[in-house]
PAZAPA-4460 file (N, C-alpha, C; in steps of 0.05 Angstrom, whole numbers, plus 32768, in hexadecimal, padded with zeros to 4 digits):
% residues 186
    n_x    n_y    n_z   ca_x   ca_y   ca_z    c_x    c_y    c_z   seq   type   mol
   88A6   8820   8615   8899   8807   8610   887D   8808   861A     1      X     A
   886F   87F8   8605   884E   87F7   8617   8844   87DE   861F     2      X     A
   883E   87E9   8635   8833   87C6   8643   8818   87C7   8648     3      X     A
   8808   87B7   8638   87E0   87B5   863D   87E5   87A4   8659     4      X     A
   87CD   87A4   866D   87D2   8795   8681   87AE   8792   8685     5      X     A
   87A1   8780   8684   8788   8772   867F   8784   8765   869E     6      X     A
   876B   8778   86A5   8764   876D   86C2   874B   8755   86BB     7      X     A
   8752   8748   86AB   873A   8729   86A3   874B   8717   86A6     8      X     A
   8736   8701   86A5   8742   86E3   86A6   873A   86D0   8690     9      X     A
   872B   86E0   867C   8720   86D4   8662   8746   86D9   864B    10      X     A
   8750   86C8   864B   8769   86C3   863C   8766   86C5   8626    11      X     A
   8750   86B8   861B   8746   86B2   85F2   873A   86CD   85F4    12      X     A
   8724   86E3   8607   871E   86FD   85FF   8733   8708   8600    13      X     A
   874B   870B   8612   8753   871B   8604   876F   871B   85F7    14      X     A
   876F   8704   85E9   877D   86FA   85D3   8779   870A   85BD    15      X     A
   875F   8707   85BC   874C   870D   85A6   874C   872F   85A6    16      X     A
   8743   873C   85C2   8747   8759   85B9   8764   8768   85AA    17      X     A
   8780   8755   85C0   8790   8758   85B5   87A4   8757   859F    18      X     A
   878D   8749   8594   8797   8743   8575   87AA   8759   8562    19      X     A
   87B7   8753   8556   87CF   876D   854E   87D4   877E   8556    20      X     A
   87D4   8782   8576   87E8   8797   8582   8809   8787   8588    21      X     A
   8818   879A   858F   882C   878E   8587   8845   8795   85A0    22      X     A
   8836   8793   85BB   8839   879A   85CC   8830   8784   85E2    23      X     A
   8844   8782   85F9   8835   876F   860E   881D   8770   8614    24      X     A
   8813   875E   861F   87FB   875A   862A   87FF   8745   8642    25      X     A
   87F7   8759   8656   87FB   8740   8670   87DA   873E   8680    26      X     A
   87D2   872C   8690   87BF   8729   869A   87CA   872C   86BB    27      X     A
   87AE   8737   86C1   87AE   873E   86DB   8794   873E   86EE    28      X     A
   878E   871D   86EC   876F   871C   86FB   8770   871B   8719    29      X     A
   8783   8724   872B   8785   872F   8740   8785   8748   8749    30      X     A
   8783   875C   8736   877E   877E   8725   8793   8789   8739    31      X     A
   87AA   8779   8743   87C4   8788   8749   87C1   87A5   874A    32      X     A
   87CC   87A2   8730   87D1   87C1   871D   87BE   87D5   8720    33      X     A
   879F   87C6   872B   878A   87DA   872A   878E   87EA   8747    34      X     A
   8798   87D1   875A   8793   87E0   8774   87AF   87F1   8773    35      X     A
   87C3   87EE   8773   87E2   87F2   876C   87D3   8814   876C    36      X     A
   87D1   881D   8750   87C6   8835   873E   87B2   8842   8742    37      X     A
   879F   8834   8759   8786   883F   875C   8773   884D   874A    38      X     A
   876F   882E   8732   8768   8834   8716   8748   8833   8724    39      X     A
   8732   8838   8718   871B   882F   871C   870F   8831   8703    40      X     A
   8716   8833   86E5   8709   882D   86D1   8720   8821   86BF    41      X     A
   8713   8814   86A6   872A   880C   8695   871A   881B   8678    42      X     A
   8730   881C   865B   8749   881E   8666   875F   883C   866F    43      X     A
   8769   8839   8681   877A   8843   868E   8795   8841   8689    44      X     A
   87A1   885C   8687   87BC   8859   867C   87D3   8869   868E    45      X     A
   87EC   885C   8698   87FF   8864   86AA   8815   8863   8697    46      X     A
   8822   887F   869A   8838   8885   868C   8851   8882   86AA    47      X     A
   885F   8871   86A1   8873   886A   86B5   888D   8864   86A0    48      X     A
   889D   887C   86A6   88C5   8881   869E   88D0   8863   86A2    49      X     A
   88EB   8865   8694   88FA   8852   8698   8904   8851   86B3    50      X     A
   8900   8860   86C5   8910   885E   86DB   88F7   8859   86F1    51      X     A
   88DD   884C   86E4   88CA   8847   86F8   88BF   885E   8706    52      X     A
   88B8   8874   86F8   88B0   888D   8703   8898   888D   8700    53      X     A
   887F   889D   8705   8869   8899   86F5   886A   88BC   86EE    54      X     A
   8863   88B5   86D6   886E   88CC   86C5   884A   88DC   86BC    55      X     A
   8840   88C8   86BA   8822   88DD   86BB   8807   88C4   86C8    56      X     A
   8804   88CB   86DB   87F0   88B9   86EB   87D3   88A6   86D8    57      X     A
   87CD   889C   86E1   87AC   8891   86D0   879E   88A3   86C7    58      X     A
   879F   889A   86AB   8788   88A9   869D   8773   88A1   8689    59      X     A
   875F   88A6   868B   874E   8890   867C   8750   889B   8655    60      X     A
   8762   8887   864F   8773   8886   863C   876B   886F   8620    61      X     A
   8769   8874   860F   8765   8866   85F5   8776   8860   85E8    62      X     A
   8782   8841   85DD   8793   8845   85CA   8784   8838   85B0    63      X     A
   876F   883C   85A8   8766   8836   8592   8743   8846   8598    64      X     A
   873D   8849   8584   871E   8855   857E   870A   8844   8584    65      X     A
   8711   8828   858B   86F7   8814   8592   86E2   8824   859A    66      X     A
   86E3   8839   85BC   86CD   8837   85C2   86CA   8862   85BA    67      X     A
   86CE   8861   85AE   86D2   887E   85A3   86B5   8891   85AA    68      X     A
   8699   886D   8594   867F   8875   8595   8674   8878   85B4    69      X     A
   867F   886D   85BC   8677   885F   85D8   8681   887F   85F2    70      X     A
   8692   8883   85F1   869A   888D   8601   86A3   88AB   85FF    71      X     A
   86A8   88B2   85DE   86A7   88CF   85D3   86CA   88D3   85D9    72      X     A
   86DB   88BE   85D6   86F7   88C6   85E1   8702   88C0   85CD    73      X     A
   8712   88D4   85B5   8729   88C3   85A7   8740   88BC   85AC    74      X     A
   8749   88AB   859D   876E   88AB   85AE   877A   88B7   85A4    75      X     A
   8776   88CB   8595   878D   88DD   858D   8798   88ED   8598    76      X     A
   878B   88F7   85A9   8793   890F   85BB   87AB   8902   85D3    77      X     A
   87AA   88EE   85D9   87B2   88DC   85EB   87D0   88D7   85DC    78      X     A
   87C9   88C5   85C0   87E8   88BF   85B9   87F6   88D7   85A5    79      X     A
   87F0   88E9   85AA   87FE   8903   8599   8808   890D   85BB    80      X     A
   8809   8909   85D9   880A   890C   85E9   8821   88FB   85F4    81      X     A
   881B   88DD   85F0   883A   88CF   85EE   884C   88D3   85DD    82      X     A
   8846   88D9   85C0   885C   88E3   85A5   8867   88F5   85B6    83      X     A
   885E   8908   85BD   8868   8923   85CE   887C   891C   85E6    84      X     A
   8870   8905   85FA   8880   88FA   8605   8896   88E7   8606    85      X     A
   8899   88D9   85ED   88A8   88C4   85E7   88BF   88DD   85D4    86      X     A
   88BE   88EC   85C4   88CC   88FD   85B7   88D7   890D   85BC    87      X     A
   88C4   891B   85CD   88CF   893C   85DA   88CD   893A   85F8    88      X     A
   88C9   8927   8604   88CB   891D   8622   88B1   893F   8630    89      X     A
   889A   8938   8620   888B   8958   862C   8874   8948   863D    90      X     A
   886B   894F   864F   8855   8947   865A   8841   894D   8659    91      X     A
   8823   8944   8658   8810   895B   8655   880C   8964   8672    92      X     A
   8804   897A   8677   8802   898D   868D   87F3   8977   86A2    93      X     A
   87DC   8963   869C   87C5   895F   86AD   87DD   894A   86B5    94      X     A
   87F3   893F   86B3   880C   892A   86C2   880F   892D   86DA    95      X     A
   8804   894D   86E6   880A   8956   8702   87F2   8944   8714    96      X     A
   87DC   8938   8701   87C2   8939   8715   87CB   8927   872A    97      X     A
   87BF   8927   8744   87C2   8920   8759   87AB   88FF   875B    98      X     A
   87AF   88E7   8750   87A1   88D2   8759   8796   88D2   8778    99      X     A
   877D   88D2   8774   8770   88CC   879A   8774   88B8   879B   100      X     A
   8776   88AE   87BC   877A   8892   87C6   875F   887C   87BF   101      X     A
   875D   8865   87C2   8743   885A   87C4   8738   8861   87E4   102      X     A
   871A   885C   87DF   8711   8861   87F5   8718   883C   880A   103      X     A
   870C   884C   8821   8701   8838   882E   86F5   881C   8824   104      X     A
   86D9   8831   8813   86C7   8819   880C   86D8   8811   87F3   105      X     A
   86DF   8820   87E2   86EB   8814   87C8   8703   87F5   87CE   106      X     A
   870D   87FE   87E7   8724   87E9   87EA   8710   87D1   87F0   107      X     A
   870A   87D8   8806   86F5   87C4   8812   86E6   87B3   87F2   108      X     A
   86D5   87C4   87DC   86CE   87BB   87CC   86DF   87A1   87B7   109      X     A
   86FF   87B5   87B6   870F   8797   87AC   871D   8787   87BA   110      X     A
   871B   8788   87D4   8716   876B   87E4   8707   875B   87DE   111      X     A
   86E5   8760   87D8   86D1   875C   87D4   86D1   8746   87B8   112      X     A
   86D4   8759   87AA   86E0   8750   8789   86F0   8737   8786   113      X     A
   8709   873D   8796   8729   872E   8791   8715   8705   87A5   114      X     A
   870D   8714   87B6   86FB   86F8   87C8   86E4   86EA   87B8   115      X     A
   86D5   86F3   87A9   86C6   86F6   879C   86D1   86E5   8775   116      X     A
   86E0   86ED   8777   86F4   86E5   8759   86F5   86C1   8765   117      X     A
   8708   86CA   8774   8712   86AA   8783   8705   8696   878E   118      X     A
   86EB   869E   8794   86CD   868B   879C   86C8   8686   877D   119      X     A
   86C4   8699   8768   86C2   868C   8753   86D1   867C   8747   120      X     A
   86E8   867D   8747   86FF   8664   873F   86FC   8656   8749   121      X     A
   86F9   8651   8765   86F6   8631   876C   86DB   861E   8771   122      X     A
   86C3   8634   8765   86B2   862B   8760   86A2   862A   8777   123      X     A
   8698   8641   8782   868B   864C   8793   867C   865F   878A   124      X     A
   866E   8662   877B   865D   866D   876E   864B   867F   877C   125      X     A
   863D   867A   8792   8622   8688   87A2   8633   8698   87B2   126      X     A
   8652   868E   87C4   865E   86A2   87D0   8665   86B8   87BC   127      X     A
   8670   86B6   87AB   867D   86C3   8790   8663   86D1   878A   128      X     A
   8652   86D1   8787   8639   86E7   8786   863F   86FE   8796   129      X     A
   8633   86ED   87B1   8636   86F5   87C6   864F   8716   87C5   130      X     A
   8661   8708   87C6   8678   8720   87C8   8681   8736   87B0   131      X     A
   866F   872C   8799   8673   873C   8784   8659   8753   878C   132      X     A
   8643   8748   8796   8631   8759   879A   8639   877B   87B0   133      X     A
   863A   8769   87BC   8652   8779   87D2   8663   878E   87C3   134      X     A
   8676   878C   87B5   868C   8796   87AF   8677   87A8   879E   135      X     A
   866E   87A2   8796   865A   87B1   8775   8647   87CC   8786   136      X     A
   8640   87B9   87A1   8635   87D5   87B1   8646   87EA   87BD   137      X     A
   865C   87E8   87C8   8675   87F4   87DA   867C   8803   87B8   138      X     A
   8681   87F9   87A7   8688   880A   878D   867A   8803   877A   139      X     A
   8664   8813   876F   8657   8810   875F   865C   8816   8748   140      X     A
   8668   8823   8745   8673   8837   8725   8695   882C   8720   141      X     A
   86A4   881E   872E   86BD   8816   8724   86B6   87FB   8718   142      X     A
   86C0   8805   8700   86BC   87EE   86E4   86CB   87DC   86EF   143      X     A
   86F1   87E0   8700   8703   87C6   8703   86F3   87B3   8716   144      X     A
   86D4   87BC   871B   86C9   87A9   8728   86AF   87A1   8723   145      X     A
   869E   87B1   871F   8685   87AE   8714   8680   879F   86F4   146      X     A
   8695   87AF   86E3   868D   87A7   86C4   86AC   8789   86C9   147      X     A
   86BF   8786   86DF   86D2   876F   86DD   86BE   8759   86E1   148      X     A
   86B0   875A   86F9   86A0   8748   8702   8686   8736   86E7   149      X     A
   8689   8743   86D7   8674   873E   86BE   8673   871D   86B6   150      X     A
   868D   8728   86A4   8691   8703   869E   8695   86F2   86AE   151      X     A
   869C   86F6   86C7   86A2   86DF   86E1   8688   86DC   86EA   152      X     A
   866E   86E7   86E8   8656   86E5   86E7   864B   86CE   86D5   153      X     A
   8655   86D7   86BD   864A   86CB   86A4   863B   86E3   8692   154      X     A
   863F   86F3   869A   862F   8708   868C   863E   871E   867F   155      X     A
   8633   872D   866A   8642   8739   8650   864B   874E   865E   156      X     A
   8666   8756   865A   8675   8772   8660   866A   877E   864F   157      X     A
   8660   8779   8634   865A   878C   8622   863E   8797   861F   158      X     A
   862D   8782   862E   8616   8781   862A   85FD   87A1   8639   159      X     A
   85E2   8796   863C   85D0   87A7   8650   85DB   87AA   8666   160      X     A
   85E2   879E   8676   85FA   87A7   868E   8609   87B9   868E   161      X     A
   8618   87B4   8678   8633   87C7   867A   8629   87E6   8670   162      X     A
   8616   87E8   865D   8611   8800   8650   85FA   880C   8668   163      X     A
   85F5   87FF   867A   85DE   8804   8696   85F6   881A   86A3   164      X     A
   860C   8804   86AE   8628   880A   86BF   8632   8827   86AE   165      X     A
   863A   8828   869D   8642   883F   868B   8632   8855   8689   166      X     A
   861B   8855   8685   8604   886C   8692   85FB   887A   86AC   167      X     A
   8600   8865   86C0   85FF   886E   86DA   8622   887E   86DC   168      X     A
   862E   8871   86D7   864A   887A   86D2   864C   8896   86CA   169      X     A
   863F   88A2   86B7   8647   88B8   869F   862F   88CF   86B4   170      X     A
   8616   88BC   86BA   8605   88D2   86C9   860A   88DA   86F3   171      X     A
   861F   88CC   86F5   8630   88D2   870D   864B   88E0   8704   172      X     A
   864D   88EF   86EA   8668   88FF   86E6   867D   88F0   86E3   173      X     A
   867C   88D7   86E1   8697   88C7   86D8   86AC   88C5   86E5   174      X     A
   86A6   88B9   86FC   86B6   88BB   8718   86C9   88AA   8709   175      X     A
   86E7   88B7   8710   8700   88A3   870B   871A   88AF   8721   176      X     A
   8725   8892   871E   873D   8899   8732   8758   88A0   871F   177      X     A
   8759   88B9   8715   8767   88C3   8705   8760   88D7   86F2   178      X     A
   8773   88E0   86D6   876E   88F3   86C7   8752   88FA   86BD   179      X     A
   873F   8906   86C1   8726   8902   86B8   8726   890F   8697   180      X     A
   8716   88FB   8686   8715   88F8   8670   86F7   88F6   866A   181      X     A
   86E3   890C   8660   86D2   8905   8664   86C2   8916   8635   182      X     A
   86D2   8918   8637   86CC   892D   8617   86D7   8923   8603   183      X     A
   86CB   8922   85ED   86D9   891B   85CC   86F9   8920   85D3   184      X     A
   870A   891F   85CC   872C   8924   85C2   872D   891A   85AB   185      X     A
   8738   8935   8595   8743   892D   857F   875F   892C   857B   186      X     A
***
């Protein structure tokens, strides 16, 4: 089974992305799952067995060609990888990789974030700066915080920001907390 799990709190966006998949979709604007997995970009994909195993750790994973232009990653390589695994129960070799812990500052950062979210919900706005700024410095390159923080701003995940964030990103080697994915896949 596949489960999408959406670290936003925009409900109608991602209604809307989700449009004809045919698979859960749960939200998760407390990014649980992020700290859980020690995801630090999206999207990110955990292969986890019926018996709650994790069967191949985070990997920065595509299930559709959206950002194909964007990022040079197709998803084929990926779901000819689950076919393999859902059929012939085979793993790809990189299943062994070893996830690093978050750092110090990274945790510290979604403290930062998670306090920061919740000043914005109840309408604390200048603190909610405040602690997003923070978090954005302690981790600068993790999207579950830098490019999450966007729309709780008011400002475009998709926009000059994000493609700013995505370049500093790509010219620091593409730091991720998991399978590194950084080349075309056909």
């Amino acid at each position: 089974m596949v489960i999408a799990v959406a670290i936003d709190e925009n409900v109608q966006a991602i209604t809307e992305l989700s449009e004809g998949i045919s698979y859960p979709v749960l939200m998760d604007p407390n990014h649980i799952l992020t700290e859980m997995y020690a995801i630090s970009n999206v999207p990110s994909v955990v292969w986890i067995d019926e018996n709650d195993k994790i069967v191949r750790p985070a990997a920065a994973e595509f299930g559709t060609n959206t950002f194909t232009e964007i990022t040079g990653i197709s998803r084929e390589t990926h779901m000819q990888q689950v076919r393999n695994w859902v059929h012939d129960q085979i793993v790809p070799e990189d299943a062994t990789f070893t996830v690093s812990d978050l750092t110090e500052e990274e945790v510290l950062a979604r403290l930062h974030f998670r306090l920061a979210a919740h000043l914005q919900r109840t309408g604390q706005t200048n603190d909610a700066e405040t602690h997003f700024d923070l978090a954005a410095e302690l981790a600068p390159l993790d999207f579950t915080i830098v490019r999450a923080s966007m729309p709780l701003r008011g400002r475009d995940p998709f926009g000059e920001e994000f493609f700013e964030l995505y370049e500093k990103y790509l010219n620091a080697g593409s730091p991720y907390h998991g399978i590194p994915r950084n080349q075309i896949s056909d």
